[in-house]
N, C-alpha and C positions, 0 to 999 in steps of 0.2 A: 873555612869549612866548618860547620855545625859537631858542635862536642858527638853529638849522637854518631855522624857520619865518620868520624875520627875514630871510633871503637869499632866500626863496625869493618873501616875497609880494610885490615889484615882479612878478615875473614871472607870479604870477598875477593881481593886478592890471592887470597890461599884456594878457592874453588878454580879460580881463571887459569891458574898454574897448574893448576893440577889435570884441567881438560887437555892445555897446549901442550906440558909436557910434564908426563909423570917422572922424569929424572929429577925436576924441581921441588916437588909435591915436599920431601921430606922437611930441606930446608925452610918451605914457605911455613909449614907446617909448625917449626920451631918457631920463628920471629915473628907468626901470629900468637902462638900462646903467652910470649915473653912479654907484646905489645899489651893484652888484654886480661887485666885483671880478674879473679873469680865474682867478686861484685859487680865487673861490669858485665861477664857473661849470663848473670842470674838478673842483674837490670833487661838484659835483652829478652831474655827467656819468660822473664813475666811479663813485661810489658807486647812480648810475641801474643801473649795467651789473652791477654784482654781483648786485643785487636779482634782474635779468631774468635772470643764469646759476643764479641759486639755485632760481628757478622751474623753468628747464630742468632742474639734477637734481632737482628735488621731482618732474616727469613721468618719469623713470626710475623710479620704484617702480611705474610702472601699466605698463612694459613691463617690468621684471621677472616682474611678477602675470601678463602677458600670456604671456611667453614660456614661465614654468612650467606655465601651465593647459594650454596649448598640447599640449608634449613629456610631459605626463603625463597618465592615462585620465581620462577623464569624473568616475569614481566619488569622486574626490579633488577636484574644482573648487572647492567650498565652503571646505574646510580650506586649501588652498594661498590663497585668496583672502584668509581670517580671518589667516592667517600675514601675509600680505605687509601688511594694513593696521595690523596692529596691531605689527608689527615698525618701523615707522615714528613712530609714536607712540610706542613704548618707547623708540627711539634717540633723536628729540628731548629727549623730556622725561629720559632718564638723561643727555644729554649736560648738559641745564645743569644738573640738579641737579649733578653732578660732573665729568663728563667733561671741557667746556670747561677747566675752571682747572686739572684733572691735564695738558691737553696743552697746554698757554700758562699755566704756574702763575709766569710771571713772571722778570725778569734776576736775580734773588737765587739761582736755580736752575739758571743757567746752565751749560753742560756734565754733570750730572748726571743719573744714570738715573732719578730721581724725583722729583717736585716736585707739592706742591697748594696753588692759593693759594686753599680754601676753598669752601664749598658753594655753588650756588646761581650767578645771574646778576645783577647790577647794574649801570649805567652813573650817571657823572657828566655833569654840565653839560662838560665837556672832554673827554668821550667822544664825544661827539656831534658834533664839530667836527674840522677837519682834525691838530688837535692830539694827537688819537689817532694816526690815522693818514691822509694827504693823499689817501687814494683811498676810501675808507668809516670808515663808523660803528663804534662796539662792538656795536649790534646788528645789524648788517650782519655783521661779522666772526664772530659769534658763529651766526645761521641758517644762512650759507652752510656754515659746518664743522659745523653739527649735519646737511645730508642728506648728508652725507658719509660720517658715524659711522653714521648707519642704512643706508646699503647695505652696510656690510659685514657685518652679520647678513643680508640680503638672499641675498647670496650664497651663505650656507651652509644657506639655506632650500631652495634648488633641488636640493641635492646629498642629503638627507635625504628629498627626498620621500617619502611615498605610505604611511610606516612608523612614524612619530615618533609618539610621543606631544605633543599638541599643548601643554597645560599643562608639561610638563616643554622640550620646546622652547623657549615662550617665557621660562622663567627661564633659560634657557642665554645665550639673545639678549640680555637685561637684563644680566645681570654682563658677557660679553666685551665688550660696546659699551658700559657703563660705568666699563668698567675695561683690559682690555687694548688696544683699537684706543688709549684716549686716551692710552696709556703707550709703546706705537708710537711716534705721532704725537708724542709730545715729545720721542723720540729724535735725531727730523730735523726737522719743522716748527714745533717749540717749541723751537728753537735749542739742542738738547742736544748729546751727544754724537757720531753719525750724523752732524750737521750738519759739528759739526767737524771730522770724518774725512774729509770731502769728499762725502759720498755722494751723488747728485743724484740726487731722484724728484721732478720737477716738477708731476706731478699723483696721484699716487698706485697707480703699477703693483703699489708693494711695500706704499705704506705705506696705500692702502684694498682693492687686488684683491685681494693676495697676503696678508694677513692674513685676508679671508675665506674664501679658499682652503685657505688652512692649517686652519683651522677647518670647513670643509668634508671635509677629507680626516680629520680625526680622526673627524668624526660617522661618514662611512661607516664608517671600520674600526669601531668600537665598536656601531654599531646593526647593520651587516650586511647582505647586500643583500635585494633583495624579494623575495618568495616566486614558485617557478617562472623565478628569472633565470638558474640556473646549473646546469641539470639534467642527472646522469651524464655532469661532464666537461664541459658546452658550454653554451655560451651562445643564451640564448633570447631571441630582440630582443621586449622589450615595447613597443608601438609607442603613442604617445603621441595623442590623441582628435583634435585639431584644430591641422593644420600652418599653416591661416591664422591663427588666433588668434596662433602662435608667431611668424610672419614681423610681423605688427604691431608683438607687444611688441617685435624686434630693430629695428623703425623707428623707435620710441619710444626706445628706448634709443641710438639711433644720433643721433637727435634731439635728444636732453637731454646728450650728450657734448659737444655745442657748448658748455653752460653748465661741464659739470664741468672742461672742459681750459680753455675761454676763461676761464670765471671766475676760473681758477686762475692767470691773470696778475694779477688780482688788482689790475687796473684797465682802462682803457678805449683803453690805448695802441693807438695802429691798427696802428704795424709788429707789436709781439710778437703781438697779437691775432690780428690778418690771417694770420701764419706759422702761428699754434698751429693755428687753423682748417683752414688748407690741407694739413699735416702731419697734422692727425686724420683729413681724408676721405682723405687719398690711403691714408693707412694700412691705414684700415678695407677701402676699394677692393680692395687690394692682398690684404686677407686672404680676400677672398669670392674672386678668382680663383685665387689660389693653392689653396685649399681645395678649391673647382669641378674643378679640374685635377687634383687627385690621388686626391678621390676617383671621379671618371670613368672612371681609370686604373685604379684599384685595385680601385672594387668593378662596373667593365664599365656604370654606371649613373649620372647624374649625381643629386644625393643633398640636397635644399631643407635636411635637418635643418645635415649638414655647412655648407650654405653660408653659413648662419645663424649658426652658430657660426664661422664662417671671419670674417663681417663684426664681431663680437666679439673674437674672436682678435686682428685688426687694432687694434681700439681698445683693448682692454687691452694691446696691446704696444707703442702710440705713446704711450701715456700718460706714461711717465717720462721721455722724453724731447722731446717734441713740441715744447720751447722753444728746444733747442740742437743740431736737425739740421736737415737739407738737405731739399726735398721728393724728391728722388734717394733720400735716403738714408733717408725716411719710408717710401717703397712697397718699400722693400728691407726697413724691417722688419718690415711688415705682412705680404710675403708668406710670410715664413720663419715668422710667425707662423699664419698661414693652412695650410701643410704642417704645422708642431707639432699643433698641434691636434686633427687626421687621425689623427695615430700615436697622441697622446697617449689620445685616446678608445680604441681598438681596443686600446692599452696595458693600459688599467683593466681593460678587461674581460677579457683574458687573465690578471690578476692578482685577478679576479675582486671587482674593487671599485666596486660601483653604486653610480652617478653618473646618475640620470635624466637632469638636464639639462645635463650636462656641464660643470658649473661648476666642477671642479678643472684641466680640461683648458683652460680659459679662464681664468680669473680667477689658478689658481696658477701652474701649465705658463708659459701666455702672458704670464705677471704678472713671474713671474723672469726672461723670454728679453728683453720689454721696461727691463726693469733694467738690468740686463750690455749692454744693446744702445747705452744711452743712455750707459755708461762707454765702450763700442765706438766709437761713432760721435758723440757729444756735444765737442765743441771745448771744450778742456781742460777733461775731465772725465776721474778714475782709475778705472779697469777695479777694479784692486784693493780700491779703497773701495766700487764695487759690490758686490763678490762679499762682501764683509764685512758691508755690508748685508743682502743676503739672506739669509745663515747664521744674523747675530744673529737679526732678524725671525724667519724661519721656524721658529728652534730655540725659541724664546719665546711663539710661538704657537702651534705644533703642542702641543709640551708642555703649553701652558694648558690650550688646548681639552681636548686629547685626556684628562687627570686632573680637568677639568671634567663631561666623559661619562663618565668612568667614575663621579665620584662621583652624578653623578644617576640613571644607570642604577641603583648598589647602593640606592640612597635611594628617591627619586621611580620609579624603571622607567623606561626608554627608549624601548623599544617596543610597538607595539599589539599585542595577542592576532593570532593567525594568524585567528577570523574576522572582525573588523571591518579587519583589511586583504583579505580576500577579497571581503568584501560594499562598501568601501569606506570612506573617515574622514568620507564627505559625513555618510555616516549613522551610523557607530560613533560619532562626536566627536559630530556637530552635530545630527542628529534631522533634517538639510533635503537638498536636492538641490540641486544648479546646475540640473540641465535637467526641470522639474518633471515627472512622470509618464514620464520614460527611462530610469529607475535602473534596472541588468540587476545581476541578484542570480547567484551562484556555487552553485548548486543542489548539494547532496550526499546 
């Protein structure tokens, strides 16, 4: 019987007894406490809570899928959907073929820009015990950082919409989440170099947002914006099918942040827990009103997509830091992040780079302003090893990505013909509809 299962069955033995007959309960009651040490009851209990944070980001991919279907047409709902599901299964299953052991390849690797300790996943009888590590398992360690690695092809799905070829996309998503997030992520959380330097991103502003952002901002420039967005000089707002659909997935995703920041203490502690929590909503808070407030200001209209993004804004910019600030100094940087956001959007498209759902201006924009913020305002944490952070990362991934898209653009093709993006990808890709018998065709 498995060490773990050995701890665990007084305790369910102690439930069974106590259904069949409570004359028992007391005695079972004794000779499960006698059996189960306080270390192994605090091994169970944190490693309980990663489980239940790994769940919360696994629902992040359905308000990803939400938020995109939302802020983009009808004619696109099938393709974005096929994207989002099968970008989740690509980053699982790439991460443990390789991904894991490239970003945790072991102390033999230590401070080095590269490291693999080999294909594949396995666990020993010692993995499975506090002796790996006193808050979770290796399979534990291992799920919770594989939906980590799949949002951040997530991210760069939103920013590519409505134009991509969809077969060529999803080999783009396979290689970066197989290869570059995990080579990120050993910089800093695989005790490499990053780590050393001092850099602190507690949950991933730079090393899951801002790597998908980077790689969002390459796709657009390389694929180009959508047809009819920038006509004689001006921008044409294409407006996106269903703004309830969008405000969900931001609730889902505001939702599952609980599990991506919480989990990322990376046990069950109540104070670091309790703070991460309170420092993510006030964040988020902070960014939907700031947001609310400027664009009010600016465009005479208070504006649902803005404040959507404002509540985004917020969580990507407490993320790096949510462990080592103030709740003071949590809605200070949600709001500053909730204003970026604003400019950064109306930014793009003065510069003419479509972004449907605004995912550079959130994930990257908000991704580095949370970085520097957490050097800003993090108790002894260096501004400078931030800023170092963010240059390495973003010079590294931009670069990837962006000779990534070009090489599949000249090989594979990048983008759809001008008419299956007029008639739509539901039907140029997939032969189906999202809304059956609604499909509006571009007559010419």
């Amino acid at each position: 019987m498995p060490a773990g299962l050995r701890r665990l069955t007084p305790a369910l033995a102690l439930a069974l007894v106590a259904f069949a007959s409570p004359a028992f309960a007391q005695d079972a009651a004794a000779e499960a406490a006698s059996e189960m040490t306080h270390d192994d009851v605090l091994f169970v209990v944190h490693n309980l809570w990663m489980l239940v944070a790994t769940a919360l980001v696994f629902i992040m991919h359905l308000g990803f899928a939400a938020l995109e279907i939302g802020l983009t047409r009808a004619k696109n709902t099938v393709n974005i959907l096929f994207k989002n599901v099968c970008i989740v299964a690509i980053g699982v299953l790439t991460y443990a073929f390789v991904g894991f052991n490239l970003m945790y390849p072991g102390e033999d690797f230590a401070g080095m820009g590269f490291g693999f300790a080999g294909f594949g996943v396995s666990a020993s009888a010692a993995d499975l015990t506090p002796a790996y590590n006193p808050s979770y398992t290796y399979w534990t360690d291992f799920i919770f950082q594989a939906m980590f690695a799949a949002t951040a092809a997530t991210i760069v799905s939103g920013a590519v919409a409505e134009r991509i070829k969809l077969h060529t996309f999803l080999i783009f998503s396979a290689i970066y989440v197989a290869i570059c997030y995990p080579i990120v992520g050993m910089w800093h959380w695989g005790g490499g170099w990053l780590a050393a330097a001092g850099f602190h991103d507690f949950a991933g502003s730079t090393i899951v947002h801002s790597v998908g952002g980077w790689g969002a901002l390459a796709g657009v420039i390389v694929l180009g914006p959508r047809l009819g967005k920038y006509v004689g000089g001006h921008t044409r707002p294409i407006m996106g099918h269903s703004l309830p659909l969008a405000a969900i997935g931001v609730f889902l995703l505001w939702f599952g942040w609980f599990g991506f920041n919480g989990g990322s203490v990376l046990s069950a502690d109540p104070a670091a827990t309790s703070l991460v929590f309170v420092t993510t909503t006030l964040g988020a808070c902070a960014g939907v009103i700031a947001a609310m407030c400027v664009t009010w200001v600016v465009s005479k209209k208070p504006d649902l997509s803005m404040v959507l993004n404002g509540a985004l804004a917020g969580l990507v910019g407490i993320t790096a830091g949510a462990d080592v600030i103030t709740p003071a100094e949590a809605t200070l940087i949600g709001a500053v992040a909730g204003v970026i956001v604003v400019f950064s959007v109306f930014g793009l498209d003065r510069l003419k780079l479509d972004d449907p759902v605004g995912a550079i201006s959130v994930h990257l924009v908000c991704g580095v302003w949370g970085t520097l913020a957490a050097g800003l305002f993090g108790e002894g944490k260096d501004p400078v090893a931030q800023i170092y952070g963010v240059v390495a990362v973003g010079a590294f991934c931009f670069v990837t990505s962006f000779v990534l898209f070009k090489i599949l653009d000249m090989t594979l093709g990048l983008r759809v013909s001008e008419h299956e993006e007029q008639v739509g990808l539901d039907i140029g890709e997939h032969g189906q509809e999202a809304w059956a018998g609604f499909q509006i065709f571009t007559m010419q």
